[in-house]
C-alpha positions in Angstrom: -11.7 27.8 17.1 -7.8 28.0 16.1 -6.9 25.1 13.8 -3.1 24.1 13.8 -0.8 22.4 11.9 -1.7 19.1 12.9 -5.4 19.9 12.9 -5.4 20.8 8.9 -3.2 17.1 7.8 -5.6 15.3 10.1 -8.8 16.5 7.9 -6.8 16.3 4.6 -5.4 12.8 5.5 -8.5 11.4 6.7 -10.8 13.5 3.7 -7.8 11.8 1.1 -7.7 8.3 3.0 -11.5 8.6 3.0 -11.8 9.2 -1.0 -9.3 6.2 -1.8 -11.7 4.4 0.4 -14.3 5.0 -1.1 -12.8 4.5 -4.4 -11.8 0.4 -3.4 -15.5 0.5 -1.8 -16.9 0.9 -5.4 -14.4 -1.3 -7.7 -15.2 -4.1 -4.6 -19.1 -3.6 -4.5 -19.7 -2.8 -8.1 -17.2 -2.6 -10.6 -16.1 -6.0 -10.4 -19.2 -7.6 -9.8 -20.6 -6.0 -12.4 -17.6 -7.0 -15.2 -17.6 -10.3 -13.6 -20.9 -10.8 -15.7 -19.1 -10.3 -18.8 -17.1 -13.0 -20.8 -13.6 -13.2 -20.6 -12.4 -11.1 -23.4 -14.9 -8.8 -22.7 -14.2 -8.4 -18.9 -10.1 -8.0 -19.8 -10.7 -5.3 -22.0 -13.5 -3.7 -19.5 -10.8 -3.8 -17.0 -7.7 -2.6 -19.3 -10.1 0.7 -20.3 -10.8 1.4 -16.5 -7.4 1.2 -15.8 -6.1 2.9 -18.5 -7.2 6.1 -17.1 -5.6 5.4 -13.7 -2.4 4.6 -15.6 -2.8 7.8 -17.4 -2.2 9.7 -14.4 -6.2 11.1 -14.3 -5.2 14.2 -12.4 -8.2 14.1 -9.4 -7.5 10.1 -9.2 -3.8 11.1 -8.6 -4.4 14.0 -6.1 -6.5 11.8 -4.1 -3.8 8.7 -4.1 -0.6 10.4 -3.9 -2.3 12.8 -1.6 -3.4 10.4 0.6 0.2 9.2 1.3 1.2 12.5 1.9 -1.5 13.9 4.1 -1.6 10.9 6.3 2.6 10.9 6.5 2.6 14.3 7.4 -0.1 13.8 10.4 1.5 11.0 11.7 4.8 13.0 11.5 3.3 16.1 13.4 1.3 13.9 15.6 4.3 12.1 16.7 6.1 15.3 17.4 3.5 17.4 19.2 1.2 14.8 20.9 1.4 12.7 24.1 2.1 9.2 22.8 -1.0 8.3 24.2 -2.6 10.4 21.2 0.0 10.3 18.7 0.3 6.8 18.6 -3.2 5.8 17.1 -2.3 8.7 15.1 0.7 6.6 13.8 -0.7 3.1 14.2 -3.0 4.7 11.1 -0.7 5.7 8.9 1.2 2.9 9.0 -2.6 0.3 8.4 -2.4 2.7 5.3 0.8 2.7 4.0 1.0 -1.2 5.1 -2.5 -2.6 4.1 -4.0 -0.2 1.3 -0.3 1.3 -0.8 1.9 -1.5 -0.3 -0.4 -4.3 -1.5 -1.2 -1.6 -4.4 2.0 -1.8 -5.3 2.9 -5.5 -4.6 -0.1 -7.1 -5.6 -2.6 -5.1 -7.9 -0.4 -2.8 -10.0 1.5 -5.5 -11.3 -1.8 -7.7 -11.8 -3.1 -4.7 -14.0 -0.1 -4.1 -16.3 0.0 -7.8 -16.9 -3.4 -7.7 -18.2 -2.9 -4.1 -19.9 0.0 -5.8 -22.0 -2.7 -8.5 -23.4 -3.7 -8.0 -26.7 -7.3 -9.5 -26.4 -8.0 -9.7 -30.1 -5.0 -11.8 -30.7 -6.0 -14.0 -28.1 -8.0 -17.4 -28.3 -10.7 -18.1 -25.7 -8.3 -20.3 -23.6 -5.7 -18.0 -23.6 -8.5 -14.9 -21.9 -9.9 -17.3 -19.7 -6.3 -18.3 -18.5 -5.1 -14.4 -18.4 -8.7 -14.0 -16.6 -8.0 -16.5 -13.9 -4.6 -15.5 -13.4 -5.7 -12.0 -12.6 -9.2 -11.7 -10.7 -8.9 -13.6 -7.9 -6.2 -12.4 -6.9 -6.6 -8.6 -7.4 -10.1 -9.2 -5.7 -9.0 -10.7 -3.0 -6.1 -8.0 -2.5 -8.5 -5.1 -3.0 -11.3 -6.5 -0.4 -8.3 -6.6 1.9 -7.6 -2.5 0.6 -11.2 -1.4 1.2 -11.7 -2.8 4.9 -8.3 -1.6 5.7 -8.5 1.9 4.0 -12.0 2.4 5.6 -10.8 1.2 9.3 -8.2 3.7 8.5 -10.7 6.0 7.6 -12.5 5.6 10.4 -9.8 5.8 13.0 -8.7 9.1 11.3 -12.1 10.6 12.3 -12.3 9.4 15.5 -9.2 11.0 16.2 -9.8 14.0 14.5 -13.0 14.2 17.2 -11.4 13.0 20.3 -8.0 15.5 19.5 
């Protein structure tokens, strides 16, 4: 089997798309539930450690994000220039679910949600302040990750099944 160009960005894009899937799967099915247990104080600073290593660049977090984008660019691009628009544009129609419905909100929505609570000093705070800061933050960022997950794992999906059908 000869692999091209097009063949190696569609299993990196959809192996990266399917890691930062996987990654909203887990923060949507069990880290949040699970620090939605604690109390307010304790469920800020739960979420301000988490994130702390994300902010601090992690390096295999980072690959996989920033890859992501990348890969699934660089397929699009390639499948736009050497397919039939009958198969590049699923191809495209992909990328742009992922750079539309998991990065942009990322950006719009959740990363300013988590430096606003990573600026909070809990221990200066009193109880109606955290459950303020609290309510300010996880319904929102909840909601806008539930939208990430079923978007980055449609997106997922559709990479595979045109990684088969191609």
């Amino acid at each position: 089997m000869h692999m091209t160009l097009l063949d190696v960005a569609l299993i990196i894009a959809a192996f990266l798309c399917t890691l930062v899937a996987g990654f909203l799967f887990a923060f949507a099915v069990v880290v949040m539930p699970g620090i939605r247990k604690l109390e307010d104080g304790a469920f800020i600073r739960a979420f301000q450690v988490m994130d702390g290593v994300i902010q601090a660049n992690q390096p295999l977090f980072m690959l996989a994000w920033v890859g992501s984008v990348v890969a699934v660019i660089a397929a699009a691009a390639l499948g736009f220039s050497q397919l039939d628009p009958a198969g590049s544009w699923p191809l495209v129609l992909a990328a742009l679910a992922y750079l539309l419905g998991v990065q942009a909100p990322t950006i719009i929505v959740n990363i300013p949600l988590n430096n606003r609570l990573q600026a909070l000093d809990v221990e200066a705070m009193d109880m109606p302040a955290r459950a303020a800061a609290r309510q300010a933050f996880e319904g929102r960022w909840n909601r806008s990750n539930q939208a990430r997950t079923v978007i980055s794992c449609l997106v997922s999906l559709l990479l595979l099944v045109i990684i088969l059908c191609h």
